[in-house]
C-alpha positions as CSV (number, residue, x, y, z in Angstrom):
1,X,-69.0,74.0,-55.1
2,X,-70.6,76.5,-52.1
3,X,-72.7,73.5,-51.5
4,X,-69.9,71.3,-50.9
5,X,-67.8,73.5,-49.2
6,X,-70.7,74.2,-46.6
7,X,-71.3,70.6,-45.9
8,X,-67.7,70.5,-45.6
9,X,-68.0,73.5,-42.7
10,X,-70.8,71.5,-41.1
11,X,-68.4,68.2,-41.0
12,X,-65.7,69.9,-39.2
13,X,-68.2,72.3,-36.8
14,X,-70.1,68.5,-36.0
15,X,-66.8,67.2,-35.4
16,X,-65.3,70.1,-33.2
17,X,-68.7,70.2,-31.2
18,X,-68.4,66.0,-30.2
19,X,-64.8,66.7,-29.4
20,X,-66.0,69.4,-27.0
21,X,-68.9,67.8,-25.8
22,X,-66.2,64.5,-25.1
23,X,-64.2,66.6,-23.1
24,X,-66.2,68.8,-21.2
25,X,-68.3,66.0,-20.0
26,X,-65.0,64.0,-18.6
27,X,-64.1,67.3,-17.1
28,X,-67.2,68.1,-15.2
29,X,-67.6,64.7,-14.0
30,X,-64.9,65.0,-11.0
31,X,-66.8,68.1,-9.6
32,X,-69.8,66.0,-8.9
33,X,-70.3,65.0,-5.2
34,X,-68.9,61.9,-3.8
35,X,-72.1,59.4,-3.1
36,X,-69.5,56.4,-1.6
37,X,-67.4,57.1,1.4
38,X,-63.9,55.9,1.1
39,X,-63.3,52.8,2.9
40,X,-60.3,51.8,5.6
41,X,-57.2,51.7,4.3
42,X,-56.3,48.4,5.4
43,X,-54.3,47.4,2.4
44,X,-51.2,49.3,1.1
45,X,-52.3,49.9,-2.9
46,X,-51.8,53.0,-5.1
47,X,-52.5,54.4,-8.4
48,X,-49.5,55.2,-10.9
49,X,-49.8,57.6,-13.5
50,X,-47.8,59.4,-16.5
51,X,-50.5,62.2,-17.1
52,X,-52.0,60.1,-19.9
53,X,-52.2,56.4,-18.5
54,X,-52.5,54.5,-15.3
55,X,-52.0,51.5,-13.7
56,X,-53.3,49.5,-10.3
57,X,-50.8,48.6,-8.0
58,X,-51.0,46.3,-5.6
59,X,-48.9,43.9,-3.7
60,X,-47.0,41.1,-5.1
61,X,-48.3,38.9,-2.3
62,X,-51.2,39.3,0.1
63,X,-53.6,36.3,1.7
64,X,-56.1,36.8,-1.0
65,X,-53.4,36.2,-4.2
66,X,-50.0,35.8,-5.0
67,X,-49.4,37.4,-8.5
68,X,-46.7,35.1,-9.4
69,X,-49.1,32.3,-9.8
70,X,-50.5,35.0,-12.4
71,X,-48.0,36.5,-14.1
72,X,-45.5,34.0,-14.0
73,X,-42.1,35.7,-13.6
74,X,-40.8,33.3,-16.0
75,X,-41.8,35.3,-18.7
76,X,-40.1,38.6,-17.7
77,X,-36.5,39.3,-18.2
78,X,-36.2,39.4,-14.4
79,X,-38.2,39.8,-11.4
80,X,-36.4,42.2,-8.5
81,X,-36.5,39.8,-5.5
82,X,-37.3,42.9,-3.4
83,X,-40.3,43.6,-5.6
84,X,-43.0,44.5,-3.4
85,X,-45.7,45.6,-5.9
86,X,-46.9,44.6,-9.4
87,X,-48.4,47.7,-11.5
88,X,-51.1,46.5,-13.8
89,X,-52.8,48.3,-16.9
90,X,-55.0,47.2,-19.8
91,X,-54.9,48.8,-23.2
92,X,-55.1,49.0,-27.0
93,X,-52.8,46.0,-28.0
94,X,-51.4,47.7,-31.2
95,X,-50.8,50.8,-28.9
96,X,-48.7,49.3,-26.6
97,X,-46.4,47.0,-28.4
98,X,-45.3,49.7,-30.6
99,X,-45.8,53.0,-28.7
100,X,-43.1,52.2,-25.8
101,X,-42.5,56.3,-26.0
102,X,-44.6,59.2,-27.2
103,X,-42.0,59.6,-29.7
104,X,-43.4,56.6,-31.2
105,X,-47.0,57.7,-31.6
106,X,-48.5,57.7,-34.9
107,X,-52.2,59.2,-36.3
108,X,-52.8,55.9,-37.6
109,X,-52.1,53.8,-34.4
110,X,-54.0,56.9,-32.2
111,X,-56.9,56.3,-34.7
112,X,-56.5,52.6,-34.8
113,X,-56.5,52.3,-30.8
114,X,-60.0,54.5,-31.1
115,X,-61.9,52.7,-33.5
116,X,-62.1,50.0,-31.2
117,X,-61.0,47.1,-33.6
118,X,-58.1,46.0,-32.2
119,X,-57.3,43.5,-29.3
120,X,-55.9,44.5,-25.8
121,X,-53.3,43.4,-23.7
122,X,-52.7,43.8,-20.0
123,X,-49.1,45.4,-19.3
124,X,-47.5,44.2,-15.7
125,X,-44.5,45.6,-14.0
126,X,-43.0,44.6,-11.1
127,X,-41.9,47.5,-8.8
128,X,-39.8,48.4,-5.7
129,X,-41.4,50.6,-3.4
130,X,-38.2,52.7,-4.8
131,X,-39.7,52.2,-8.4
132,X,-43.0,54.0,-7.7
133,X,-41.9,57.0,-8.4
134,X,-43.6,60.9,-7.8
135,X,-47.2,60.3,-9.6
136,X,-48.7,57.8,-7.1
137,X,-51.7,58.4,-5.4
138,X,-52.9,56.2,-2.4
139,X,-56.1,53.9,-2.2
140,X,-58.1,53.7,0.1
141,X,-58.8,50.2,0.0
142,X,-60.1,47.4,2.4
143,X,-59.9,43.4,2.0
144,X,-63.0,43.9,0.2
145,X,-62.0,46.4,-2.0
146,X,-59.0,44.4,-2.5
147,X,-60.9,41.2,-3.5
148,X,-62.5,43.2,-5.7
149,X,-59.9,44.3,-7.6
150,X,-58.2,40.9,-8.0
151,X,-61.3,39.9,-9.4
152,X,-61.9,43.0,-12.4
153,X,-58.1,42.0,-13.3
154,X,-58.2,38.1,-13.3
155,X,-61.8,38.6,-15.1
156,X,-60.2,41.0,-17.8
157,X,-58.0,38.2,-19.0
158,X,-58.0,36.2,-22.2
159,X,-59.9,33.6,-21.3
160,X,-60.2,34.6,-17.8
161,X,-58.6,31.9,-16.0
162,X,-54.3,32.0,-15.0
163,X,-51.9,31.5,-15.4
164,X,-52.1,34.7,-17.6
165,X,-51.2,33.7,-21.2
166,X,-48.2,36.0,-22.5
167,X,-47.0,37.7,-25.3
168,X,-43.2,36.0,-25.9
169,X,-40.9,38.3,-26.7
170,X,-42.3,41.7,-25.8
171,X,-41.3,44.1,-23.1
172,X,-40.1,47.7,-22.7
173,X,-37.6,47.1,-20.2
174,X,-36.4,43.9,-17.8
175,X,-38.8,44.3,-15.5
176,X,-42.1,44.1,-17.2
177,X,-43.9,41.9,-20.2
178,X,-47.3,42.0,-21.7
179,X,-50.2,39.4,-21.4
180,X,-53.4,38.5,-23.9
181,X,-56.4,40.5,-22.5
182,X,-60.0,40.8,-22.6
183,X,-62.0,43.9,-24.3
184,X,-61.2,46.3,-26.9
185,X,-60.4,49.8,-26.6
186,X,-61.8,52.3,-27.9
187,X,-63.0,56.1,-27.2
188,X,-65.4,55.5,-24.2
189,X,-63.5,52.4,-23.3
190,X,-60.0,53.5,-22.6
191,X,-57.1,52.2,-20.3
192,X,-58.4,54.9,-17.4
193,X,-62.3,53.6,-18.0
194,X,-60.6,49.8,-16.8
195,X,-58.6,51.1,-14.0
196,X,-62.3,53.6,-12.9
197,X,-64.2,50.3,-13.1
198,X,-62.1,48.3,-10.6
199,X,-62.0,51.4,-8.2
200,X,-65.7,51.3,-8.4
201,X,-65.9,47.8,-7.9
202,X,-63.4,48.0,-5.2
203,X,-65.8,51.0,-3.0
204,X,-63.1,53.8,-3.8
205,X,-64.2,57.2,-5.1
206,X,-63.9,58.2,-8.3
207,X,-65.5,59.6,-11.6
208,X,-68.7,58.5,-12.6
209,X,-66.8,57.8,-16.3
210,X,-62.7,58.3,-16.3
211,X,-61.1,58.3,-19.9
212,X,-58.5,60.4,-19.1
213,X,-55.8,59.6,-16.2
214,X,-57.3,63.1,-14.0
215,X,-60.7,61.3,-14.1
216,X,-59.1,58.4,-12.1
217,X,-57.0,60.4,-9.4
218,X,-59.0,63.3,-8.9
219,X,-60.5,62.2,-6.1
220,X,-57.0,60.3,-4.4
221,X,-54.8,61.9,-2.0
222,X,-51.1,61.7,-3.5
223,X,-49.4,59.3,-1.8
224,X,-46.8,60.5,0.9
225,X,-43.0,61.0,-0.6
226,X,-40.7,58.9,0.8
């Protein structure tokens, strides 16, 4: 029994240590040094966040892509025809169909996201420049940086080719829908880690590794309140 009961101790101390070790490391990250200077903010994008998730948001139309050849709006309840962004995340697909509220989070669907055994979906919204709301932090972000974040998006589709293929039937509200997605998630490959990669991709600073939403906007200026 004493033996069982100390490899017991062991178990959770092991377990307690990696959970430390997980979050100190994404902690420290944002206090290294930037090695990338920002680049011109020639095109009007942002970062959204909750505290827990964020999306990319960029414009519904610019000369590089129209996102409605994308994500056809067909598939949403409604598209505001003053809708001058489209907000863009990826995540756990189990996660997101049935977690709309935090109210609606389970230990098994948490562990299930984690385990990195489930599919993923992409979640798009289109916004007002009303809809953005008070969490938004400005990118600095050039054509290039632009092209280079329609490419990590169009890439992390299904089969990586649009239009986007949806998932009929599913949305939290009239504005937004979900569509089949590359990757799975799991505890060093979260929603955040997707939206880190295309800021790296795209020049802007950021974290080094982002799996929470601070890791992605610590190094963003808020955007300006209208």
């Amino acid at each position: 029994m004493r033996r069982a009961l100390f490899g017991i101790g062991w178990t959770i101390a092991g377990t307690l240590a990696a959970v430390a070790l997980y979050a100190a490391t994404a902690f420290s990250l944002p206090l290294l040094p930037v090695g990338t200077p920002a680049p011109a903010a020639d095109i009007e994008a942002y970062v959204v966040s909750n505290g827990v998730h964020t999306d990319l948001v960029l414009p519904v139309r610019s000369e590089r892509i129209d996102w409605t050849t994308v994500f056809d709006p067909a598939h949403f309840r409604s598209m505001p025809p003053d809708a001058s962004f489209v907000a863009i995340g990826w995540g756990d697909r189990e996660f997101f169909l049935n977690t709309p509220e935090w109210r609606d989070l389970t230990v098994g669907r948490a562990v299930g996201a984690l385990s990195g055994t489930g599919r993923s979906l992409m979640h798009v919204t289109w916004l007002r420049r009303a809809d953005l709301g008070t969490r938004v932090w400005r990118l600095p972000l050039d054509a290039a940086g632009h092209d280079a974040l329609v490419q990590h998006i169009t890439a992390t589709l299904h089969d990586g080719t649009t239009p986007a293929r949806p998932v009929p039937g599913r949305h939290y509200g009239p504005t937004d829908a979900f569509f089949e997605a590359r990757g799975a998630y799991d505890l060093f490959t979260t929603c955040n880690t997707w939206t880190g990669q295309g800021l790296r991709a795209a020049r802007v600073p950021v974290s080094p590794w982002t799996p929470f939403a601070p890791n992605v906007v610590s190094r963003l200026a808020p955007a300006p309140r209208p």
